[in-house]
N, C-alpha and C positions, 0 to 999 in steps of 0.2 A: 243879699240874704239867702237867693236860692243858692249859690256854690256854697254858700257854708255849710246850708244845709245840707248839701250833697256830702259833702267831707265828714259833717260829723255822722249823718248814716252809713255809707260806707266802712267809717273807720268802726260802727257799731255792730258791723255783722256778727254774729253768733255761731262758732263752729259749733259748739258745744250743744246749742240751743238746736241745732239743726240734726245731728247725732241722736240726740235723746228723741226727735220727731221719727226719724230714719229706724230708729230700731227698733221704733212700734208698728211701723209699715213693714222693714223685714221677717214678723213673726209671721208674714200672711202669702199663701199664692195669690194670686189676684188675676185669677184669668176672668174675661169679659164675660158680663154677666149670672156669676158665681154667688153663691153665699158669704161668702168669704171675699170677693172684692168690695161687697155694699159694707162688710163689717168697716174693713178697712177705710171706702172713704166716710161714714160716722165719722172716723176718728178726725179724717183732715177736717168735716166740717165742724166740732165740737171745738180746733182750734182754730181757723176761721172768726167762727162768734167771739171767741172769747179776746180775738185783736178786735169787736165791734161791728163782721161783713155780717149781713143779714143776709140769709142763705136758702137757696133752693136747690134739694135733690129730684130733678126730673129724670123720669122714667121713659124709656120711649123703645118701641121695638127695631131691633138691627139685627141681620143677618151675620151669624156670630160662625166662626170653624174651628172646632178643638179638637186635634191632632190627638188618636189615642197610640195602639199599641201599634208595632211594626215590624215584617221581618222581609231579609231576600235571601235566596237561596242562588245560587247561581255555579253551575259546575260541578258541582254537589258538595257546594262549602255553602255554609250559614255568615253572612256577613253584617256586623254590628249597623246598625240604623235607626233613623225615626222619621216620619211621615211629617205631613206640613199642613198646616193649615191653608183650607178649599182645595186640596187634593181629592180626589174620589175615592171614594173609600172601597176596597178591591172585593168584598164577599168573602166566605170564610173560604173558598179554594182559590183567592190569591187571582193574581192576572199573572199567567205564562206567556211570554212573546220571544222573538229574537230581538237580540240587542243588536243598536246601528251604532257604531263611535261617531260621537259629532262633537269632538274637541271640546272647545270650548261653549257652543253652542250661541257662536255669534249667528248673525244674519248669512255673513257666506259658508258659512258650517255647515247650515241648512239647504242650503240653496244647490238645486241640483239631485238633490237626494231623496228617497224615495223611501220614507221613512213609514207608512200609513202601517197602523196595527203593529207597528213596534214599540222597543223601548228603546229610547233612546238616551246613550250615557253620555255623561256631562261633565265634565272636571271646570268646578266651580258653585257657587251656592245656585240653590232654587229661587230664579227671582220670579216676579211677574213678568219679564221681556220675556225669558227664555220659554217661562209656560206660555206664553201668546204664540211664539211662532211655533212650540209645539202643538200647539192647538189647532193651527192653521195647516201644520202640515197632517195633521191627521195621525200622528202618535199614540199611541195606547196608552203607555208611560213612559215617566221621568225617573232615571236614576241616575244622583249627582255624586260627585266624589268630593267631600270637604274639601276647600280649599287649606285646611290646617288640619292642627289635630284632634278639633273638636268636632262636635256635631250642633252646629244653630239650628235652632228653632226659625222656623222662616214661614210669612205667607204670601203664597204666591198667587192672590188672585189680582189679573190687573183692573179691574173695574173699582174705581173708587167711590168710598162708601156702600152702602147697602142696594143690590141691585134692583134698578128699573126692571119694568117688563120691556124695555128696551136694552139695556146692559146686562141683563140674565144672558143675552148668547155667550156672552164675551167671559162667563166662568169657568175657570178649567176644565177641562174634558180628561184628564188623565188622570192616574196613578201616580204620584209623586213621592219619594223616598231620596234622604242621601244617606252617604256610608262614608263609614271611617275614609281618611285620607288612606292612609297604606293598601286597606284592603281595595279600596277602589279601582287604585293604583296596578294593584298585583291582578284584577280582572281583567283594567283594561290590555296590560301585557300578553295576558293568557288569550285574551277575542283576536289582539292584532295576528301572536303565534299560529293558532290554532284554526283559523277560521270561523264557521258559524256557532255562536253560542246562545241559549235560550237563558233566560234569567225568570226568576218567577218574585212577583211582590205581592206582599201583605200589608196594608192599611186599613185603619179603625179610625173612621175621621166623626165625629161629631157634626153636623152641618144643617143651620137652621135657624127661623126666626127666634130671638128669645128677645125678654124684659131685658134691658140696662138702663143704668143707672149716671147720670150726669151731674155732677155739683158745678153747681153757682153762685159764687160768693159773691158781692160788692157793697161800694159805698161809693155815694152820693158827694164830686166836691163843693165846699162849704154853701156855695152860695147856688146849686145849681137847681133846675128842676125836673120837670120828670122828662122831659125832653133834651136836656144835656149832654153835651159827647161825653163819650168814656174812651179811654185805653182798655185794650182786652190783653190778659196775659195769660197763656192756658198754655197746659201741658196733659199728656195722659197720664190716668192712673192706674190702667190696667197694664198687668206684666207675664213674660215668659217666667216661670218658678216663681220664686222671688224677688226675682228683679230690683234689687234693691241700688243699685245704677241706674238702670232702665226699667224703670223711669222714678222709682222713692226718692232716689235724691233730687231728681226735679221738681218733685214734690217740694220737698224740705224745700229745696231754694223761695222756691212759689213762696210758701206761709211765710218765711225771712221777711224774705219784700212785703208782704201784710202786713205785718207783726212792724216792721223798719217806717214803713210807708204811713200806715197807721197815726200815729205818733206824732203826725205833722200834716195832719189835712189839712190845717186852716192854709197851708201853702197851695193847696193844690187848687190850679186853675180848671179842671174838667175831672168826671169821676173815673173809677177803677175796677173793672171786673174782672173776678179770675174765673175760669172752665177749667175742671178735672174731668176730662174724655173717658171713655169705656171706646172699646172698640175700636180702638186704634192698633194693637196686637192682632187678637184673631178678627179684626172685620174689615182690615183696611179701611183704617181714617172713618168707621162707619160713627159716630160721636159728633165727630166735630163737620161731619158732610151734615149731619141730620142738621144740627142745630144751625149750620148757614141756612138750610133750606126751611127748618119754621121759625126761623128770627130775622129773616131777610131782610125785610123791607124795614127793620128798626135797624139792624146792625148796617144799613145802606145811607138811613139818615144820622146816625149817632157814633159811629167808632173809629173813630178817628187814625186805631194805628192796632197792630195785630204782634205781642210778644209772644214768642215759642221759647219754649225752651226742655229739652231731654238729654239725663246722662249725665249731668254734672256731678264733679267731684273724683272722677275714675284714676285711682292710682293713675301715674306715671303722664297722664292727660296735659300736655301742658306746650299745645299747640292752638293758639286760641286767634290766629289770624284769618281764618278759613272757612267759617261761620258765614254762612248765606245770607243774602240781606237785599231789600228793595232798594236799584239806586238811590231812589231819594229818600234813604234811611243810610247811606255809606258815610255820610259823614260823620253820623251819631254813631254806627257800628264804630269808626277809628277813634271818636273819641272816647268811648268806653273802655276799649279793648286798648288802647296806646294810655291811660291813665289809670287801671285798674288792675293791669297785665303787665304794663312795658313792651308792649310789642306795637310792632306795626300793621295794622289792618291791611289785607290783601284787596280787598273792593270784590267780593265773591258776589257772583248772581246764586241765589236760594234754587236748591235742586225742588225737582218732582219729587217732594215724600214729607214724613213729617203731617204733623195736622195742620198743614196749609191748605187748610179749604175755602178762605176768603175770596181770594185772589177774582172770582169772578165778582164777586159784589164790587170790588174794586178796592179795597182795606190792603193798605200799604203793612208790609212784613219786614220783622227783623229778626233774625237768630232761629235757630231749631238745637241741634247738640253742637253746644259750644264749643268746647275743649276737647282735643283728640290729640291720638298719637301719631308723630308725625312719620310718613314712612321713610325708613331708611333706605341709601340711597345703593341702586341696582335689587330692591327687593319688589318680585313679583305684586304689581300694585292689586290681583285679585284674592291673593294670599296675605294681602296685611289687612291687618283689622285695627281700622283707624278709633273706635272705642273700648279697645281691649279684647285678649283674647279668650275672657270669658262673657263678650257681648250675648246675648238669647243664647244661654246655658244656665245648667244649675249652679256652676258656680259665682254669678252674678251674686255674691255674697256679699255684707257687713263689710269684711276687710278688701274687698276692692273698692272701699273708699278712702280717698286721703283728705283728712279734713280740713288741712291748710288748701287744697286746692277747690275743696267744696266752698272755702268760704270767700275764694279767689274769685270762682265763678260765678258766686252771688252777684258781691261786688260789682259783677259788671252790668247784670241785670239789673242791681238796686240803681246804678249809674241810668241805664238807658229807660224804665221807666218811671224815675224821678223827672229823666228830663221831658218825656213825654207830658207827665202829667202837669209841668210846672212852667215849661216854658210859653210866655206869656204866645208870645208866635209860635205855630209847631212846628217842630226840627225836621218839614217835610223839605228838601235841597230838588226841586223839579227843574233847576238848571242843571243837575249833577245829569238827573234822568234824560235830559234833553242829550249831553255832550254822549252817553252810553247810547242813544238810541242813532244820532248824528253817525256814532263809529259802525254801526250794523247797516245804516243805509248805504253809508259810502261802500262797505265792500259788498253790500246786494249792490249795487250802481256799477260797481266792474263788474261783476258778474253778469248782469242781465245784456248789457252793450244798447243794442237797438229794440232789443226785445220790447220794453216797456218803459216809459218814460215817470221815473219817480222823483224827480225835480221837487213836485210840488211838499214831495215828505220832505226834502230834506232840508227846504222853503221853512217850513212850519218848525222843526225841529229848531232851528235857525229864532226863529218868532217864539217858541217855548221858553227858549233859554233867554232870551229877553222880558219876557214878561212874567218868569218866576224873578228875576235880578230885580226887575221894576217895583213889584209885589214886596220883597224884601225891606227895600232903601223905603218904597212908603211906609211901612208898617213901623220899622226904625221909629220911625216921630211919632205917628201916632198914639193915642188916649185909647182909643178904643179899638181892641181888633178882633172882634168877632165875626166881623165881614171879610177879615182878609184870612182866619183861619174854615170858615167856610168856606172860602173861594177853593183853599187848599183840598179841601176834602173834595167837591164837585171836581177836580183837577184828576184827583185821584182817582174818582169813580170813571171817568175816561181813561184813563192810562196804565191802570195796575193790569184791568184786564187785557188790555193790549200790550203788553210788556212779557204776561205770565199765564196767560190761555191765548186755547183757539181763535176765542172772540165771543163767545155764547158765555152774557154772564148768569144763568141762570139754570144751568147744568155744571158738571166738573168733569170736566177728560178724565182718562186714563189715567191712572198710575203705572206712568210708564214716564222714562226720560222724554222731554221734550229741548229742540234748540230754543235758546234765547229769542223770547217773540216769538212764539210758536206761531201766532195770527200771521205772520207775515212768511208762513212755510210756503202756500203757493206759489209767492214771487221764487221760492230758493226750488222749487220744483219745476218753475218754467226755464231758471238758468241752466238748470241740468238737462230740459230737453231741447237747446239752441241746438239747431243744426237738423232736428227729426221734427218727423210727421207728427207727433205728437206734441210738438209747442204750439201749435194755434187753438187746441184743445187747453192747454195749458192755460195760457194767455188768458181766458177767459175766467175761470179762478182768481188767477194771480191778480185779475183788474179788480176784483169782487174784494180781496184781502186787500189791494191798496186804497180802494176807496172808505174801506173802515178805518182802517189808518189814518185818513188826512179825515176824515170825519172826525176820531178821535182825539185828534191833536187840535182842530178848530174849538173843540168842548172846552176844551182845556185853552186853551188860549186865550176863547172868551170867558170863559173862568177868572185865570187871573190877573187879565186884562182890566175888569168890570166889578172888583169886590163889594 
């Protein structure tokens, strides 16, 4: 009964229904914490109730940056620009420095370079990496050359969520501004020709606590109670301009799946909560960090699984294998995306970004922007823009939507949290996780040689994938599996965080890339010091990160060893 129900939702999506949602979000800016963002989510929650979710708009203060006016002057030409959210805002006489060329402004860009109380030019966007090590290197400012012919709107602060009195250092310390590609271009020519050049920047940045505004919609499945898991499926609703791609039409999709979902609770084995973020634009992820940190300890015992989703629907989008996902959420990512799309799932590990703020509680993840363009091939990968090339612009308009692929990429949502909420066992695959964590040991195990003996992980890893397989084939027969989808969950709370942090699950790293298994960077830092005075220093880390490891996996193994 549930595939059918699958089939007849899916085949029920609503472009039209979705459209008519979309073009009441597109009449609004919706920058965080604005009058006009709260008008806006009103409206989601008005249709919300009326699919049935009983609904809370919580307020709560976040550290918000809204980018005003901008200019640079440089050579004594005025060049086209706009400043960034948690840029410093420069005073009305501007910040005057010499400009440093640092290319691209990788790591060895910087390195060696003696940049302090400069500005330092960049050909490429404003991220958070590149403001950290200009931070570090003691930069004055940031000025970037588009990578195209637009000018995005970006925020570059790396500290996730709203800062600590502990991650308040780690806010940008510069002047940040990009400029037209051409123009930027025609500077950097004129610095390399000419020798030394001063540039002068002008920012107007907004920056500070304010009120925002978070919607929470849910419903209860039929038979649960107040302790019953849920699925979480959120997306932000705050935007650059209009943002009617980023993120309206996520929106839209969201109420879909309500509106689709709705209609058919008596199916539903556990209930369904949606979050509409603020703060995700100007506050980095500050929405959805708050709310892991004052719903922890409920969203630790009760949420079984974490859907994202932003960007759906964008002309021309129609790359949908590439979409980030918790290994033991890949098998459901292929079957969504291979039934709803025709394509074939690539097995993506979910990047650093996104409102992935679970991950320390330990709440397995699937999907962030689903559908993109894919790049073509010998073209500059920091010059394509894999959501379009009106991503955080004003022209993020009504017609960069195509509504046959808006209602393509519903579909595969309405796919993945139908099965979530329905299938009698959860579609957590913790042998898939076991064989992806198996491939990362083995090549840290060449790497390290004699350095560090990690046998014992890959012992456990080995024991993992055994006893998610065992956990399965029981469950098969089983009357009753509330014991063995709790086991899943307690599985999870060990291993999400070790899979996708440091290891600290009650804080959130950086927004900044991290490798795969970030907890296990000090094993991949003591490989890199075999041979120096600094491995036996190392060593001691690297033993500290393995032993959470094989802690981790014991959890989990007693977990699902023991339902």
């Amino acid at each position: 009964m549930t595939h059918a129900s699958l089939c007849e939702l899916t085949s029920a999506v609503s472009a039209d229904e979705m459209m008519r949602n979309l073009g009441v979000m597109a009449e609004r800016v919706k920058l965080a914490g604005t009058p006009e963002e709260l008008e806006s989510l009103r409206f989601v929650e008005a249709r919300m109730q009326s699919f049935g979710y009983r609904t809370t708009v919580l307020h709560h203060p976040a550290y918000i940056s809204l980018p005003g006016a901008a200019r640079v002057t440089a050579g004594g030409m005025a060049l086209p620009c706009i400043t960034h959210s948690f840029s410093l805002s420069s005073g009305p006489d501007g910040l005057t420095a010499p400009l440093a060329d640092l290319g691209t402004g990788r790591p060895a860009d910087f390195a060696g370079q003696d940049v302090r109380g400069k500005i330092v030019l960049i050909e490429g966007m404003a991220t958070p990496a590149t403001t950290a090590r200009a931070n570090r290197a003691g930069a004055a400012g940031q000025l970037h050359i588009s990578p195209d012919d637009q000018l995005h709107e970006m925020c570059i602060s790396p500290v996730w969520g709203s800062p600590s009195d502990v991650t308040r250092a780690h806010l940008p310390t510069t002047v940040a501004v990009t400029v037209e590609r051409q123009a930027g271009l025609a500077l950097r020519d004129r610095l390399r020709a000419g020798g030394p050049l001063d540039a002068t920047l002008f920012a107007e940045v907004d920056t500070g606590w304010r009120e925002t505004p978070l919607l929470v919609a849910e419903l209860d499945g039929p038979d649960a109670g107040g302790e019953a898991p849920f699925v979480m499926f959120s997306g932000h609703h705050d935007t650059w301009h209009q943002g009617v791609m980023d993120n309206g039409a996520a929106n839209a999709t969201m109420m879909e799946v309500a509106r689709l979902c709705a209609g058919r609770r008596g199916e539903w084995q556990r209930g369904l909560r949606f979050c509409f973020w603020s703060g995700h634009s100007q506050g980095r992820y500050s929405g959805s960090a708050w709310y892991a940190d004052a719903y922890w300890d409920e969203l630790d015992r009760r949420c079984v699984a974490h859907v994202n989703t932003d960007s759906t629907g964008g002309r021309g989008a129609d790359d949908l294998a590439h979409s980030g996902a918790g290994s033991e959420l890949w098998a459901l990512a292929a079957e969504a995306v291979s039934a709803q799309a025709r394509q074939d799932y690539a097995r993506v590990r979910s990047g650093r970004n996104g409102d992935q703020s679970f991950w320390g509680i330990g709440i397995p993840a699937i999907f962030n922007s689903l559908s993109r363009h894919a790049r073509p091939e010998g073209t500059d990968p920091q010059a394509h823009m894999a959501l379009g090339w009106w991503w955080h612009t004003a022209s993020d308009t009504l017609d960069k939507i195509d509504p046959e692929r808006l209602a393509r990429d519903t579909r595969v949502f309405v796919h993945v949290v139908w099965r979530l909420l329905t299938a009698p066992l959860l579609p957590l695959d913790y042998a898939d996780h076991a064989r992806a964590m198996r491939g990362e040991l083995q090549s840290l195990q060449a790497r390290l040689g004699d350095l560090l003996d990690i046998s014992l992980l890959l012992k456990r890893t080995d024991a993992l994938e055994h006893a998610a397989a065992a956990l399965a084939s029981s469950a098969a027969g089983a009357m009753e599996l509330s014991r063995f989808n709790a086991a899943l969950m307690r599985a999870s709370r060990a291993l999400v965080p070790l899979d996708y942090t440091q290891g600290d699950r009650f804080r959130h790293d950086p927004a900044l890339e991290q490798h795969p298994w970030p907890s296990l960077q000090p094993l991949r830092h003591l490989a890199d010091a075999a041979g120096t005075a600094e491995a036996p220093f190392r060593r001691v880390s690297a033993l500290q990160a393995s032993n959470r490891a094989a802690h981790a996996l014991r959890l989990a193994i007693e977990a699902l060893e023991a339902p």
